[in-house]
C-alpha positions as CSV (number, residue, x, y, z in Angstrom):
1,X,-65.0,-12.1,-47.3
2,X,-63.2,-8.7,-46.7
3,X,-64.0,-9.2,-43.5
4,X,-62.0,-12.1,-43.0
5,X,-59.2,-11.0,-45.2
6,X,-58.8,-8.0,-42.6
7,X,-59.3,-10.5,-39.4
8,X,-56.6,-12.9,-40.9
9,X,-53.6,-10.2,-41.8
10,X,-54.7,-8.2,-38.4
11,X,-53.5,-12.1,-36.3
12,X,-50.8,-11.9,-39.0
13,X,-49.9,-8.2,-38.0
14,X,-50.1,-9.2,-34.2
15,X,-48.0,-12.5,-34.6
16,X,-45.1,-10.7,-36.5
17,X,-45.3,-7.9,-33.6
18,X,-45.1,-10.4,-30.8
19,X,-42.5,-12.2,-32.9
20,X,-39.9,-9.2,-32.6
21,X,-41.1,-8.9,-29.3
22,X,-39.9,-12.0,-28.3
23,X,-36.8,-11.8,-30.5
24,X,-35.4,-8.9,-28.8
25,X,-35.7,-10.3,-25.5
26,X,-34.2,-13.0,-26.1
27,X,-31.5,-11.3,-27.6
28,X,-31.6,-9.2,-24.4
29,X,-31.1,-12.0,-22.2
30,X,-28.9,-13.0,-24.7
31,X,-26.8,-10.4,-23.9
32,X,-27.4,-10.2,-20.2
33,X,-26.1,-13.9,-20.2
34,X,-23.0,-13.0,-22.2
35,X,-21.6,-9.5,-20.2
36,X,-22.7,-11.7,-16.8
37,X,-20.5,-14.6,-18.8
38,X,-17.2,-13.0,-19.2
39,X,-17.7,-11.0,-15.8
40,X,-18.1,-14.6,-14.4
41,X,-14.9,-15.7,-16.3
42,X,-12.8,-12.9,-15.0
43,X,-13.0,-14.9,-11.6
44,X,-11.9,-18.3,-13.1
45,X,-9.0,-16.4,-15.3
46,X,-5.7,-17.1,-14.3
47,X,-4.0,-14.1,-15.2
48,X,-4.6,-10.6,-14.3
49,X,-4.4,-9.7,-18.4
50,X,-7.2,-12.5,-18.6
51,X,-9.1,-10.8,-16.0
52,X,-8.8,-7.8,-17.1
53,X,-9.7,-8.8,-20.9
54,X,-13.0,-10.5,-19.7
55,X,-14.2,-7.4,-17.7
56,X,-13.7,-5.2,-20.8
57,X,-16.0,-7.7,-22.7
58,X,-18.3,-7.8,-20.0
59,X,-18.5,-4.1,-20.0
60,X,-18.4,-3.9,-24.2
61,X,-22.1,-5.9,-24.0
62,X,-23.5,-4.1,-21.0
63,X,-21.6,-0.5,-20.2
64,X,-24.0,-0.2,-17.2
65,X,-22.9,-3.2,-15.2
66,X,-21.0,-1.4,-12.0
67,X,-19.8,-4.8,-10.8
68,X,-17.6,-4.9,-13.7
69,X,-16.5,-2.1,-13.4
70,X,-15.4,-2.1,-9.9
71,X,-13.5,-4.9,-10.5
72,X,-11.6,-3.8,-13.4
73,X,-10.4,-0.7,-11.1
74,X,-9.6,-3.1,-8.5
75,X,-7.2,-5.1,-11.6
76,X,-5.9,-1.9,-12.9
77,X,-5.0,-0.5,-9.6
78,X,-3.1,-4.0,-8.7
79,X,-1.0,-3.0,-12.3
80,X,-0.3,0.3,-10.5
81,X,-2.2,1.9,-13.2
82,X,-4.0,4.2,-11.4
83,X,-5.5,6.6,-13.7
84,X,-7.3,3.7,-15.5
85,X,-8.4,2.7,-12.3
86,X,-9.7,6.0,-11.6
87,X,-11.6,5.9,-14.8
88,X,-13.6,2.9,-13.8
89,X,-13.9,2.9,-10.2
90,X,-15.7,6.9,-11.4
91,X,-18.1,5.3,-13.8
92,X,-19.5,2.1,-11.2
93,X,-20.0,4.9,-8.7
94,X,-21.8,7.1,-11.3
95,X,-24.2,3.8,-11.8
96,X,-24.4,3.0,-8.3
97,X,-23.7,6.3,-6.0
98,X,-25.2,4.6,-3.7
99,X,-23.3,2.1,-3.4
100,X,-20.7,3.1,0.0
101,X,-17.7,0.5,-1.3
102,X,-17.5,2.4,-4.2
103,X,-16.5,5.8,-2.8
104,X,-14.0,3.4,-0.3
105,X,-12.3,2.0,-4.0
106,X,-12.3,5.4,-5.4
107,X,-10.7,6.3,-2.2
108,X,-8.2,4.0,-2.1
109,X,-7.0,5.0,-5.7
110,X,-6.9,8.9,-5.1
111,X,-4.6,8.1,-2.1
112,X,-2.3,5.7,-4.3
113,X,-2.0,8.6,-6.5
114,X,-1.0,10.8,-3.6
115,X,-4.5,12.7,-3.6
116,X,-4.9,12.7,0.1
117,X,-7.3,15.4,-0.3
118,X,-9.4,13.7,-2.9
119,X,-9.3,10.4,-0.8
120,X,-10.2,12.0,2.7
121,X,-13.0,14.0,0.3
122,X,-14.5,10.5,-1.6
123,X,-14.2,8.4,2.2
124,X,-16.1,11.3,4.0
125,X,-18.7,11.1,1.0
126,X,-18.9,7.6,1.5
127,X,-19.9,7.8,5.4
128,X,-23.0,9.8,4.1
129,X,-24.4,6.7,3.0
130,X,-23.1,4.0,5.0
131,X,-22.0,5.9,8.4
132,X,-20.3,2.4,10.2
133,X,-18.1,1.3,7.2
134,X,-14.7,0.6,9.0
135,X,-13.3,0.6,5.2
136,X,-13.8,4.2,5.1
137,X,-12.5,4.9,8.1
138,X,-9.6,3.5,7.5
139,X,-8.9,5.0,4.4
140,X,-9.1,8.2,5.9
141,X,-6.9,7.0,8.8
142,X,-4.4,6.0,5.9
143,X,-4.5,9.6,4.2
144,X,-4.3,11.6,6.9
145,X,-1.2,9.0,8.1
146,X,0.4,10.1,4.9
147,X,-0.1,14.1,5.4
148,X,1.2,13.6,8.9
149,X,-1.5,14.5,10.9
150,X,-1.4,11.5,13.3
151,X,-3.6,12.2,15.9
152,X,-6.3,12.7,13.7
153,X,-5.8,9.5,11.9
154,X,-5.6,7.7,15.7
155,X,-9.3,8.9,15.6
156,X,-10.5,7.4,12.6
157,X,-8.6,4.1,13.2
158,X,-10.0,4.3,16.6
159,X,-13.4,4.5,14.5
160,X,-12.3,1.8,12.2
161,X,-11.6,-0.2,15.3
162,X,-15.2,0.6,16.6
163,X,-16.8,-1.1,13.9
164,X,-14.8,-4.2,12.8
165,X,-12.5,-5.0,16.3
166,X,-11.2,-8.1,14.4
167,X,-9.1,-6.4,11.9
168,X,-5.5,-6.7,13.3
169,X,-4.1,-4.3,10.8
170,X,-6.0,-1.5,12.2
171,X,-4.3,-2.2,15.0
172,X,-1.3,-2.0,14.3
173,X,-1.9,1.3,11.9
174,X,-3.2,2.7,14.6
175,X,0.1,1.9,16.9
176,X,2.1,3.4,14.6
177,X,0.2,6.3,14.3
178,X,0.8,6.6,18.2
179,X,4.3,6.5,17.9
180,X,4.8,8.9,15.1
181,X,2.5,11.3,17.6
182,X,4.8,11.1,20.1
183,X,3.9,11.7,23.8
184,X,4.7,10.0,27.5
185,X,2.5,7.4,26.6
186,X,3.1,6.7,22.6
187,X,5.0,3.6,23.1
188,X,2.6,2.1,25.7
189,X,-0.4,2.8,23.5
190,X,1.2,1.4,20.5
191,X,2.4,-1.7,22.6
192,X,-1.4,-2.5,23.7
193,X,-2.7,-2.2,19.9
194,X,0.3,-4.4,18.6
195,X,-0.5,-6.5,21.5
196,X,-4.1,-6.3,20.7
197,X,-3.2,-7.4,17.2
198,X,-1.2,-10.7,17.8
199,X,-4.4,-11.9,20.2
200,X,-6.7,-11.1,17.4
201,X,-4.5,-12.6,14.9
202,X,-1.8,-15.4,16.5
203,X,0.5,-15.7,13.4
204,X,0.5,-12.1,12.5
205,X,4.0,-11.5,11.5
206,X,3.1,-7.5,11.5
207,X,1.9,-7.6,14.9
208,X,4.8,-9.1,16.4
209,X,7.6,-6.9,14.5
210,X,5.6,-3.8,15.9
211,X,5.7,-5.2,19.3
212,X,8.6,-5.9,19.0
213,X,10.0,-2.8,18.2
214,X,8.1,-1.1,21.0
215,X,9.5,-3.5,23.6
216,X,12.7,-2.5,22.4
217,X,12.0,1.6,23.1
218,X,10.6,0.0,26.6
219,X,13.4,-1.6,27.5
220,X,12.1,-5.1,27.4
221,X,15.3,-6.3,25.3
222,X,14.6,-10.1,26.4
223,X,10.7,-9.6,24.8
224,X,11.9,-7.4,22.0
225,X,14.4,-9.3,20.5
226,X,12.0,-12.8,20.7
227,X,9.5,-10.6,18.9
228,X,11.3,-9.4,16.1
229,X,12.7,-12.9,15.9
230,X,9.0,-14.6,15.8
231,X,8.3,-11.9,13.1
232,X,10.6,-13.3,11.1
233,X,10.5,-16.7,11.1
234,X,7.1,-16.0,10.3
235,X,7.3,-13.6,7.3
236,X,10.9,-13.9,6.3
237,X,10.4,-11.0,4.1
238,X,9.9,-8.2,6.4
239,X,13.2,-5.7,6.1
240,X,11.8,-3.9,9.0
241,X,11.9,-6.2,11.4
242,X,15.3,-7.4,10.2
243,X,16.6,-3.4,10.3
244,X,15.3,-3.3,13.7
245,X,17.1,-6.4,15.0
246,X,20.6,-5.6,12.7
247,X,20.3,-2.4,14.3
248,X,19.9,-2.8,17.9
249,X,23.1,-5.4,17.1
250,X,25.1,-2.5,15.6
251,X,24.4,-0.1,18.5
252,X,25.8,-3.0,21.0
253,X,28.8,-4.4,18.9
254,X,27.6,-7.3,17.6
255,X,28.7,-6.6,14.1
256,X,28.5,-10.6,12.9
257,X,24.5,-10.7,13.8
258,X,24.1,-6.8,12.5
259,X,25.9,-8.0,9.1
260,X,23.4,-10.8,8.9
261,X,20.6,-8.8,9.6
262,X,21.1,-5.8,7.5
263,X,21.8,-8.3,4.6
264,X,18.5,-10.0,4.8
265,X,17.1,-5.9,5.0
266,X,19.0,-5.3,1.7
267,X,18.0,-8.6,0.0
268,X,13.8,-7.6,0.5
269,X,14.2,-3.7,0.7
270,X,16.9,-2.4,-1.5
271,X,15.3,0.1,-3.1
272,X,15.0,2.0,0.1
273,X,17.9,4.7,0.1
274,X,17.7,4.3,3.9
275,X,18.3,0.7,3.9
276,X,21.8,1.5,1.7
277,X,22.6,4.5,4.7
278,X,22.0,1.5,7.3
279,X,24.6,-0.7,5.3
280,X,27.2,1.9,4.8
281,X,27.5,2.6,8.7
282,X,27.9,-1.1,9.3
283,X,30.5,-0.4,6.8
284,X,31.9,2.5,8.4
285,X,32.2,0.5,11.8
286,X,34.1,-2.3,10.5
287,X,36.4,-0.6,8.7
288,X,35.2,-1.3,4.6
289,X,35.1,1.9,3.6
290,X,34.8,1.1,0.0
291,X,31.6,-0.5,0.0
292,X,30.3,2.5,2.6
293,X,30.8,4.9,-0.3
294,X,28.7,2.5,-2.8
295,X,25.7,2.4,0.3
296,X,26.4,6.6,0.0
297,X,26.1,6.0,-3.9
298,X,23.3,4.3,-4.2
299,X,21.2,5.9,-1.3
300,X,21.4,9.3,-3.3
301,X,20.6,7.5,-6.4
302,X,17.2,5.8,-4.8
303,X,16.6,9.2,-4.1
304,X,18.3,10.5,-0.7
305,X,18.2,14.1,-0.4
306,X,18.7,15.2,2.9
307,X,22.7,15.9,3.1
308,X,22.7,17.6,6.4
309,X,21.6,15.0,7.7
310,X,25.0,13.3,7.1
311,X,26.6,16.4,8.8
312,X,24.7,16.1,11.9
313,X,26.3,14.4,15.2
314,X,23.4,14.3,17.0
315,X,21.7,11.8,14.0
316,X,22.2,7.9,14.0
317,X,23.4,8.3,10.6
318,X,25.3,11.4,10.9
319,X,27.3,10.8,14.3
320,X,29.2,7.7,11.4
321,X,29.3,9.6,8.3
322,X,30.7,12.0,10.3
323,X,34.3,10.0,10.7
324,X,34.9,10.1,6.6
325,X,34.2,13.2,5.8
326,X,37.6,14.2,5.2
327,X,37.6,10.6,2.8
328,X,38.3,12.1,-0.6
329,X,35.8,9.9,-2.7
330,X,33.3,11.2,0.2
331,X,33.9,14.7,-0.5
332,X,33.7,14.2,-4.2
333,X,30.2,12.0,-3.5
334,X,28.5,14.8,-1.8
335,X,29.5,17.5,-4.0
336,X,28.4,15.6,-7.0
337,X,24.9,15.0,-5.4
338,X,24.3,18.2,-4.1
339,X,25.1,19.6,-7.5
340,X,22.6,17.0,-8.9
341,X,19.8,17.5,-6.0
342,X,19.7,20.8,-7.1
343,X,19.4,20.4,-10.8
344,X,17.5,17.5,-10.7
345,X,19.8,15.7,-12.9
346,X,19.3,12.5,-13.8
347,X,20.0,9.2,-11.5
348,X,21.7,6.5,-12.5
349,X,21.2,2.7,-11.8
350,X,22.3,1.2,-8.1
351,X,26.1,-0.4,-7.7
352,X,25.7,-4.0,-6.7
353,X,28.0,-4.8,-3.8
354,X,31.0,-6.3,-4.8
């Protein structure tokens, strides 16, 4: 009889044990359904808030998932906020380091942040584990684009290239890279690439401004000015292409297309100071020198610094500026900014044209 009594509470004993057992994982896949859920959900949101909101649920039930994690960086960084980003594109590699598209996100947010350093450092770190990513490459291309040192970012675009030659934005990276290298041949180089670009890529409104630009500095006006054309009419929101075309109009007295063009610069690019400094020697040419001084204005309030550069002849902005420099208002302009360059004072908001 004791017997028994001990047999039946020892199945009792097991039954409640496998009971919890089975209760906690099915609370675990419970749970692993629900962070997998609103990760899911992020992709169907429609809004980047929604997105975002979902991921931090996902990552609320299950702090180890990297894939939510990564993607929340990749949301943050779209909101420009950067250091969030870091944050979370730090914590999927520290799950995963071995996972190479992590250090290429990571990457990618130390050189928004102006990190070049830090991004060459993470990219290179990257390459230890997958040594034919082109996305690394290119990110150290980018970086060391942005520290100037060009011919070292033509070699790791020229890797990028290596591994993934259907990219037409490396291409045409790796063009201008030529150019701002200089040399007998920078033009011809970056010609082929942009060239290069267009084949790989037919409406590749990029590709075509570049090579047209570089047709231009060749001589090919015919080609050039077909190019930039093309560019447009593809992408009518490329200000470079329209500066390009509004400029080489300027330099041969064709001040109704110039006008045209450097609007259509202003209207997707005004907070460029250089775009303003483009307008006011339009404005110079023709004679309005009212609305030059408001370009001069709100090129220095966007950020202009470089003052001598108005006094030199020898520069395509200078050689115009030049011709009002005994304008009054001009006088009072640049003493007033180089007063406020130097103290850093405060800027205030951009003149609209009147």
């Amino acid at each position: 009889m004791i017997l028994n009594l001990k047999a039946k509470n020892g199945c009792k004993l097991i039954q409640a044990i496998l009971l919890v057992v089975i209760l906690a994982v099915q609370i675990s896949y419970a749970r692993q359904a629900k962070y997998k859920y609103y990760y899911d959900m992020s992709f169907k949101a429609k809004s980047t808030d929604a997105k975002i909101a979902n991921l931090k649920k996902s990552i609320s039930l299950n702090p180890n998932f990297s894939k939510s994690r990564s993607r929340l960086c990749a949301y943050y960084s779209l909101k420009k906020q950067n250091k969030q980003a870091e944050i979370q594109c730090g914590k999927a590699l520290d799950i995963d380091p071995s996972n190479a598209f992590y250090y290429w996100q990571l990457s990618l947010i130390y050189h928004n942040q102006q990190r070049y350093a830090d991004a060459i450092a993470t990219a290179n770190e990257g390459l230890n584990i997958d040594s034919v990513s082109h996305r690394l490459y290119s990110s150290i291309a980018d970086s060391y684009m942005a520290l100037g040192r060009y011919n070292q970012a033509i070699e790791d675009y020229t890797n990028a290239i290596t591994f993934e030659k259907k990219n037409p934005s490396y291409y045409t990276k790796r063009a201008l890279a030529y150019i701002y290298a200089g040399g007998d041949q920078a033009y011809k180089q970056a010609f082929y690439d942009y060239d290069n670009a267009i084949n790989i890529a037919p409406n590749f409104a990029e590709g075509y401004q570049g090579r047209g630009e570089t047709n231009l500095a060749l001589g090919r006006i015919s080609d050039g000015i077909n190019d930039l054309k093309k560019a447009v009419k593809l992408n009518p929101k490329l200000p470079h292409a329209y500066k390009v075309l509004g400029y080489y109009y300027f330099v041969n007295k064709k001040y109704t297309q110039a006008r045209d063009n450097f609007i259509q610069m202003l209207r997707y690019d005004r907070n460029n100071p250089e775009t303003h400094l483009y307008m006011g020697i339009y404005y110079i040419e023709t004679k309005d020198i009212g609305k030059a001084l408001i370009s001069l204005e709100n090129a220095f309030k966007l950020g202009f610094t470089m003052v001598k550069q108005l006094e030199d002849p020898k520069d395509g902005f200078g050689k115009h500026f030049l011709r009002i420099k005994n304008n009054e208002q001009y006088k009072k302009i640049i003493n007033k900014w180089e007063d406020k360059i130097k103290s850093k004072g405060q800027v205030t908001s951009v003149e609209v044209y009147k």
